[in-house]
MMTF fields as JSON, N, C-alpha, C and O atoms, coordinates in Angstrom:
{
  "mmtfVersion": "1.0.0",
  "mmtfProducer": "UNKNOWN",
  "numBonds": 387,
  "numAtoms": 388,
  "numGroups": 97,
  "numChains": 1,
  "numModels": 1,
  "chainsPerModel": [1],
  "groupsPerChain": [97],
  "chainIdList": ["A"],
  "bondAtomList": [4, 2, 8, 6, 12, 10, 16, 14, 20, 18, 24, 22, 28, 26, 32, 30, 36, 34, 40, 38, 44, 42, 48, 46, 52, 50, 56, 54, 60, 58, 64, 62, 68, 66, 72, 70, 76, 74, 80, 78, 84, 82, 88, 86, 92, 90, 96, 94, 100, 98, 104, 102, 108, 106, 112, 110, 116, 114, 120, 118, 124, 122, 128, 126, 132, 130, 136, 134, 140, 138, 144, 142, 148, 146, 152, 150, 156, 154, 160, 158, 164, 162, 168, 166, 172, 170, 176, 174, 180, 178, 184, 182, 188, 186, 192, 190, 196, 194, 200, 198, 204, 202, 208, 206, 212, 210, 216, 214, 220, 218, 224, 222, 228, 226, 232, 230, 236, 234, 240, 238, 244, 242, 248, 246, 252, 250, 256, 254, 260, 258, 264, 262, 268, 266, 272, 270, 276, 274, 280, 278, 284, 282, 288, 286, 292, 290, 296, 294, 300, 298, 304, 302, 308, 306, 312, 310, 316, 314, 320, 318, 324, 322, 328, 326, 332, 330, 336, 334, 340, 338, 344, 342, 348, 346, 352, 350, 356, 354, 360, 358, 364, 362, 368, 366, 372, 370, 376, 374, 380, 378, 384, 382],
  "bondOrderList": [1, 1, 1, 1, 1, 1, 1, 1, 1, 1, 1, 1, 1, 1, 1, 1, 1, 1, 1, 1, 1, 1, 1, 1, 1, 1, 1, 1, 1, 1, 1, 1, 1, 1, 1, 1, 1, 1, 1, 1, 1, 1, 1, 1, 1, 1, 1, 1, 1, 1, 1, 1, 1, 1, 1, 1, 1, 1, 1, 1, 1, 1, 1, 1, 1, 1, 1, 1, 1, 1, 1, 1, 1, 1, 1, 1, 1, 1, 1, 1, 1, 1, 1, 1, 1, 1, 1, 1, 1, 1, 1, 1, 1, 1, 1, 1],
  "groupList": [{"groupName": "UNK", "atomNameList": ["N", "CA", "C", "O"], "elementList": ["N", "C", "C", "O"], "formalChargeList": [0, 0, 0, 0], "bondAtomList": [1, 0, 2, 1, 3, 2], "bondOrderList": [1, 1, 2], "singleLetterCode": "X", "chemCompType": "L-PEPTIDE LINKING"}],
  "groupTypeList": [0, 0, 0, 0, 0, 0, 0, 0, 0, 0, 0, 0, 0, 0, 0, 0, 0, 0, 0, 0, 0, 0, 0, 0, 0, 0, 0, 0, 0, 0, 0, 0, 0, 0, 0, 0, 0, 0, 0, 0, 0, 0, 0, 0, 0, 0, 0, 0, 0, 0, 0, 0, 0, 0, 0, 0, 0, 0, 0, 0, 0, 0, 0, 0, 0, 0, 0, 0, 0, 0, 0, 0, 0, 0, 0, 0, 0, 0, 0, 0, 0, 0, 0, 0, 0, 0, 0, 0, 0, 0, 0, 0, 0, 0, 0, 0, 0],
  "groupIdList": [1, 2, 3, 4, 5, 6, 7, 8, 9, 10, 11, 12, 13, 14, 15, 16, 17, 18, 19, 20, 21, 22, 23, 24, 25, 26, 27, 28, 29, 30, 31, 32, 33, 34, 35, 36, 37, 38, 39, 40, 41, 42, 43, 44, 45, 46, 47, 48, 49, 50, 51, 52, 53, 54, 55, 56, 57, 58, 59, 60, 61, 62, 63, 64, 65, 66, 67, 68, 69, 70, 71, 72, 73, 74, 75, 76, 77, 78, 79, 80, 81, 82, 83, 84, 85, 86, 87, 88, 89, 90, 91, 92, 93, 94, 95, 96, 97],
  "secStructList": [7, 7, 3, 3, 3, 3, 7, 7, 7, 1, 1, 6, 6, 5, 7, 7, 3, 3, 3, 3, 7, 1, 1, 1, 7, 3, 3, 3, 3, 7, 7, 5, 7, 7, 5, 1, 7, 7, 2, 2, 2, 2, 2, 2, 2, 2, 2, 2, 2, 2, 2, 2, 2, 2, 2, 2, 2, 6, 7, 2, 2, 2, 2, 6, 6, 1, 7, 1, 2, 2, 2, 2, 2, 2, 2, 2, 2, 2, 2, 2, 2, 2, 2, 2, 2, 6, 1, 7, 7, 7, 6, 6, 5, 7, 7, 7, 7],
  "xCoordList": [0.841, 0.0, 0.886, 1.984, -0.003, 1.307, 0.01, -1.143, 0.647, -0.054, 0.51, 1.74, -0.136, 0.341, -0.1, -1.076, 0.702, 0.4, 1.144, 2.307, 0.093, 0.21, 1.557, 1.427, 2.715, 3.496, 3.024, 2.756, 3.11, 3.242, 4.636, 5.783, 4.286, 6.135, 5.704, 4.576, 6.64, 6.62, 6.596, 6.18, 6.836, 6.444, 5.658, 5.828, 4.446, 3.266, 3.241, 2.286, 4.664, 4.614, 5.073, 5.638, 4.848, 5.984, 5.359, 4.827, 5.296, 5.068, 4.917, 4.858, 4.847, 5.502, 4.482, 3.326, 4.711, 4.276, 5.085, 6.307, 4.465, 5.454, 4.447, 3.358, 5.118, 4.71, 5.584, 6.777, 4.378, 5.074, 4.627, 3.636, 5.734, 5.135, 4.757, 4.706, 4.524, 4.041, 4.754, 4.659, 6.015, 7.323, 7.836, 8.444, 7.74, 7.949, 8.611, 8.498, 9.357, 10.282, 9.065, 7.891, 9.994, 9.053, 10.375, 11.561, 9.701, 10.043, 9.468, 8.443, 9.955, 9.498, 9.336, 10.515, 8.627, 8.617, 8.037, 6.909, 8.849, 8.335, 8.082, 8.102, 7.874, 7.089, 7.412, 7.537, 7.532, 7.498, 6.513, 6.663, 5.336, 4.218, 4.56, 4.764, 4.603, 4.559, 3.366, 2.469, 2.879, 1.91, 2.607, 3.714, 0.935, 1.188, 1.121, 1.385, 0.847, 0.241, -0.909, -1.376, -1.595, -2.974, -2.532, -1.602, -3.349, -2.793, -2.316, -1.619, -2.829, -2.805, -1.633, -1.274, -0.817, 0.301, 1.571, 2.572, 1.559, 1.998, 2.344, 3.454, 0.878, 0.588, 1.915, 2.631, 1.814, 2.765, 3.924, 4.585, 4.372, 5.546, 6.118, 7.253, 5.59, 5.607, 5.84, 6.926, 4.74, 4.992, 6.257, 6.672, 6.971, 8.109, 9.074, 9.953, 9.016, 9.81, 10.241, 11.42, 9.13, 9.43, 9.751, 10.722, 9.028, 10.155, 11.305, 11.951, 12.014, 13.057, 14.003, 14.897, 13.713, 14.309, 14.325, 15.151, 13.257, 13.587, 14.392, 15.359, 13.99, 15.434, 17.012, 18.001, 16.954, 18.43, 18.611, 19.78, 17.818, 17.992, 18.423, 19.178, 17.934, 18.061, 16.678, 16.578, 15.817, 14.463, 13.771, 12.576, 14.161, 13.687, 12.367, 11.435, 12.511, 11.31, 10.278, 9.288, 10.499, 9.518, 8.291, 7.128, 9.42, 9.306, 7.846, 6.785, 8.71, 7.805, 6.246, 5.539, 5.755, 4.678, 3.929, 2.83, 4.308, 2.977, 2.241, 2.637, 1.242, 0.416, 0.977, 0.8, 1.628, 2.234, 1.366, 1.449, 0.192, -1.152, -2.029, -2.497, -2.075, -3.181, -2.324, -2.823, -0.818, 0.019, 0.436, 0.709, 0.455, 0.263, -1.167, -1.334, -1.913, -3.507, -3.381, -3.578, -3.194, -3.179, -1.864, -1.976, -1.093, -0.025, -1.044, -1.207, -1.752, -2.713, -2.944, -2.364, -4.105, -5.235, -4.325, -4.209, -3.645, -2.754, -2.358, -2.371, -2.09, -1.493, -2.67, -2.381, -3.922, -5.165, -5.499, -5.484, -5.897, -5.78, -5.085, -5.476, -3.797, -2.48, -2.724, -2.592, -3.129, -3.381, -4.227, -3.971, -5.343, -6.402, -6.892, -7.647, -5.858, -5.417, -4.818, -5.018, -4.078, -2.915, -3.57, -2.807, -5.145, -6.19, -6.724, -7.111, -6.649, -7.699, -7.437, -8.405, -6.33, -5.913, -6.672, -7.274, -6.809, -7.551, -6.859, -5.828, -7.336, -7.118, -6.381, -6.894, -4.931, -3.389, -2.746, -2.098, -2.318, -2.001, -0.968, -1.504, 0.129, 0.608, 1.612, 1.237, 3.043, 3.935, 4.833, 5.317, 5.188, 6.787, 7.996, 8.186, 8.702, 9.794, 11.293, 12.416],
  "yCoordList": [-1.179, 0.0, 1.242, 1.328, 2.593, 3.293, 4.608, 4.489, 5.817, 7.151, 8.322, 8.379, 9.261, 10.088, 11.602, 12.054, 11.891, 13.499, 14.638, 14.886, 15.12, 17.088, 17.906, 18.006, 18.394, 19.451, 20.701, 20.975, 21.114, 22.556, 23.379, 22.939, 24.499, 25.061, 26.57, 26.851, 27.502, 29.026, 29.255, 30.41, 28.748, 29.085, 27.956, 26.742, 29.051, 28.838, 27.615, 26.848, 27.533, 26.587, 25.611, 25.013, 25.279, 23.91, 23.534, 24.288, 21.65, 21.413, 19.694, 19.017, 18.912, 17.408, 16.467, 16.856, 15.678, 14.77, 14.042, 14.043, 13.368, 12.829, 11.16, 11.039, 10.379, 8.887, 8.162, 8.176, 7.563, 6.825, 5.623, 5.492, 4.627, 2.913, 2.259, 2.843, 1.147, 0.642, 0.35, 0.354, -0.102, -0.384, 0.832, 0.403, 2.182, 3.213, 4.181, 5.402, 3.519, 4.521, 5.468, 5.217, 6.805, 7.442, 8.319, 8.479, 8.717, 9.637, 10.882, 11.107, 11.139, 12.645, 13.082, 13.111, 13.616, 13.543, 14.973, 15.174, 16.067, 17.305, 17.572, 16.563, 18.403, 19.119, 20.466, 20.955, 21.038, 22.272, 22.232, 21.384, 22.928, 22.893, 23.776, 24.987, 23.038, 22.818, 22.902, 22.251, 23.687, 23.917, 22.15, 21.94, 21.071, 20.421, 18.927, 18.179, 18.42, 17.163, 17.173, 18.131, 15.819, 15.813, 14.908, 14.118, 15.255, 14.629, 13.234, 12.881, 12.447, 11.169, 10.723, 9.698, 11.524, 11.385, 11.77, 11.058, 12.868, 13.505, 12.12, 11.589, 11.473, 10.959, 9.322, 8.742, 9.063, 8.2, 8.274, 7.236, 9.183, 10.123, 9.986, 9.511, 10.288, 10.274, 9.291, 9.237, 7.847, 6.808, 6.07, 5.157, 6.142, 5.892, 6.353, 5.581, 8.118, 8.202, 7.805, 7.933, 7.131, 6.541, 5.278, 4.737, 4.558, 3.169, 3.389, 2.667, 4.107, 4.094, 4.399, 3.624, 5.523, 5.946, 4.026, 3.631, 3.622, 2.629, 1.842, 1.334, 1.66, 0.449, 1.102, 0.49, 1.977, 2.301, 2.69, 2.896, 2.826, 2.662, 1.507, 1.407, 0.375, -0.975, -1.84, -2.856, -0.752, -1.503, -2.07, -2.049, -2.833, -3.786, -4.698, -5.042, -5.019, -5.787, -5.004, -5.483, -3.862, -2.903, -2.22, -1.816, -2.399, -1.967, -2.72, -2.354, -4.335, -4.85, -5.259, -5.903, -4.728, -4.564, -3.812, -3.88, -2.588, -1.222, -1.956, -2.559, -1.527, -1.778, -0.187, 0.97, -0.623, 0.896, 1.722, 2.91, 0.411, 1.268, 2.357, 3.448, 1.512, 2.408, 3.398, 4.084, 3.397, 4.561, 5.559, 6.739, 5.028, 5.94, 7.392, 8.603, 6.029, 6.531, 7.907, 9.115, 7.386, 8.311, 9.689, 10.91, 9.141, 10.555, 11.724, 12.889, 10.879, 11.683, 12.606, 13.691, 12.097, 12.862, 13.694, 14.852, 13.375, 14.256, 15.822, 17.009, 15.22, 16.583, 17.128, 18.097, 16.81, 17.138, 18.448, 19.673, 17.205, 18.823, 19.866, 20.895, 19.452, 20.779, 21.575, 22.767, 21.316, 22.319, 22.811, 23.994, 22.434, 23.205, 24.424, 25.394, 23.617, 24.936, 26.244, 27.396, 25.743, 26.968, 27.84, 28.473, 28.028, 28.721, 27.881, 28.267, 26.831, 26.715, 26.239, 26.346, 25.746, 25.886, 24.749, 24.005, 24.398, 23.484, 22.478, 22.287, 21.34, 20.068, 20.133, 20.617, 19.664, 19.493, 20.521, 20.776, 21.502, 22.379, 22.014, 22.368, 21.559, 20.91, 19.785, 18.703, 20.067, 18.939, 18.878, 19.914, 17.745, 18.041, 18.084, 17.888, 18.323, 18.872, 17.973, 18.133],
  "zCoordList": [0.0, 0.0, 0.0, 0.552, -0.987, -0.799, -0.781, -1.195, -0.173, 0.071, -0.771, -0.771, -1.484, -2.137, -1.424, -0.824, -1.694, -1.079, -1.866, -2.184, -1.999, -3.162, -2.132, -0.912, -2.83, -1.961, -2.992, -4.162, -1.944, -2.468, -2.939, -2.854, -3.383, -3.668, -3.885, -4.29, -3.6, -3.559, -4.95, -5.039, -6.296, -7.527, -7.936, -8.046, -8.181, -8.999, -9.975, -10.101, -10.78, -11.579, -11.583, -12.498, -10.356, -9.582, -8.658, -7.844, -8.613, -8.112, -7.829, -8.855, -6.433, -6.134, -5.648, -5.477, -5.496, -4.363, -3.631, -3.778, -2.788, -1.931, -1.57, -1.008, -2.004, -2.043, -0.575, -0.273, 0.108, 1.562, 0.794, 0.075, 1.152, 0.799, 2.078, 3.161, 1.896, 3.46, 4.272, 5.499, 3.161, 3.925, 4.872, 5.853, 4.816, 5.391, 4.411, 4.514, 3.384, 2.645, 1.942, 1.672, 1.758, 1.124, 0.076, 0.361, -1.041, -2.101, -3.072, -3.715, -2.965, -4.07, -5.056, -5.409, -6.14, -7.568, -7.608, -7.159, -8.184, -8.952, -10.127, -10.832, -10.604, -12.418, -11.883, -10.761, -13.575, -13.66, -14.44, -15.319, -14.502, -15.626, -16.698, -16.611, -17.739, -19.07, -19.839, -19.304, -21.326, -21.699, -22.945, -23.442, -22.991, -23.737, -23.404, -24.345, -22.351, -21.675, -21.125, -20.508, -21.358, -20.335, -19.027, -18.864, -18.365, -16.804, -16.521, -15.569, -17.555, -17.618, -17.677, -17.097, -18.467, -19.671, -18.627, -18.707, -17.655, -16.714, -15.98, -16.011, -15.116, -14.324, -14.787, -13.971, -16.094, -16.427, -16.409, -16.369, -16.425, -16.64, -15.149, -15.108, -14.027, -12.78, -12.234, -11.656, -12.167, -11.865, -12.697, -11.983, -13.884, -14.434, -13.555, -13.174, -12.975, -12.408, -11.324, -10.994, -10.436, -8.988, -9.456, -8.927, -10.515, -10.45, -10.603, -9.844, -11.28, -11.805, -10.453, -10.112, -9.797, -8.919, -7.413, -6.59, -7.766, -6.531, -7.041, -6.473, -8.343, -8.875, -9.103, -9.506, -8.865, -8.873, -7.518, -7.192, -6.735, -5.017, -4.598, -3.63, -5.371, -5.154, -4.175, -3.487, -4.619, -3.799, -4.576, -4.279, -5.908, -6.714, -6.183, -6.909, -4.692, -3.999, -3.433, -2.879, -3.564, -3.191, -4.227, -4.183, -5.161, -6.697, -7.33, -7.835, -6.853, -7.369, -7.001, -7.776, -5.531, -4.815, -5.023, -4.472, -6.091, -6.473, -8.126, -9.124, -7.674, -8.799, -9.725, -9.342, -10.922, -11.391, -12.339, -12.651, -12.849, -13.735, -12.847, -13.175, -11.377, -10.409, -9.514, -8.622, -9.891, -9.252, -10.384, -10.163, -11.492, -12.887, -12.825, -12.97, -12.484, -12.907, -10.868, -10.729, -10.377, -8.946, -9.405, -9.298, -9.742, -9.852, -10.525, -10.164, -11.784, -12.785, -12.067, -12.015, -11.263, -10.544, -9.704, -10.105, -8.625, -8.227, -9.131, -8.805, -10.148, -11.089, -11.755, -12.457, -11.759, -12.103, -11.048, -11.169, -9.626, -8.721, -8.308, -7.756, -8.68, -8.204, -9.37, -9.091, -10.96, -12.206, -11.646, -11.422, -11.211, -10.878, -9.714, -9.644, -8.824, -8.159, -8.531, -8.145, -9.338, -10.043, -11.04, -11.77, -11.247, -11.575, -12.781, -13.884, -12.343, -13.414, -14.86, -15.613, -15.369, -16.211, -16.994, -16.22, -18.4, -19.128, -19.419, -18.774, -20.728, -20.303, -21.319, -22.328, -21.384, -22.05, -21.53, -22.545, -20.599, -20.146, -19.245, -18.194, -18.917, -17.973, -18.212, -18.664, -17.872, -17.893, -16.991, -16.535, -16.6, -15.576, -16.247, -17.447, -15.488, -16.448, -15.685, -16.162]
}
C-alpha cells in the first residue's frame, strides 16, 4: 500500500508529491508545468519516475509490490488537482519537467 500526497512550492509553476510505501520509505517527484500534456500522460511520466528511482535505489522488492497502472492513474489525478489549483488551467495544459 502506498499514500500520495500534493506538496506545495513558492512558484506557482511547480510542483511534487510525496509517495510513503508501506514499507515506510518514502520519495518525491516534482514538475514544472509545461503547456502540452494531459494529466494522464503527466501521471505516467511520474509513476516511471518513482520506479526508476527505486530500482536504482536498489528496492527492486519494493518496486515490485505497487500496482504501477493504479500509481500511474493516482499521480494523474494528483497533477489534475495541483493544475487546478494553479487557476484553473484546461485540459493538455501541464507537464513536468
Amino acid at each position: 500500500m502506498h499514500n500520495l500526497y500534493l506538496l506545495e512550492s513558492d512558484h506557482e509553476n511547480v510542483g511534487g508529491l510525496l509517495i510513503k510505501y508501506g514499507d515506510g520509505y518514502a520519495q518525491t517527484l516534482t514538475w514544472r508545468d509545461k503547456p502540452g500534456s494531459a494529466p494522464h500522460e503527466v501521471g505516467k511520466d511520474l509513476a516511471a519516475q518513482a520506479l526508476a528511482h527505486l530500482l536504482q535505489g536498489g528496492r527492486g522488492s519494493l518496486a515490485s509490490d505497487v500496482n504501477w497502472t493504479s500509481m500511474a492513474a493516482a499521480c494523474g489525478e494528483q497533477f489534475r488537482v495541483w493544475r487546478s489549483r494553479q487557476g484553473g488551467r484546461g485540459p493538455g495544459e501541464g507537464l513536468l519537467g
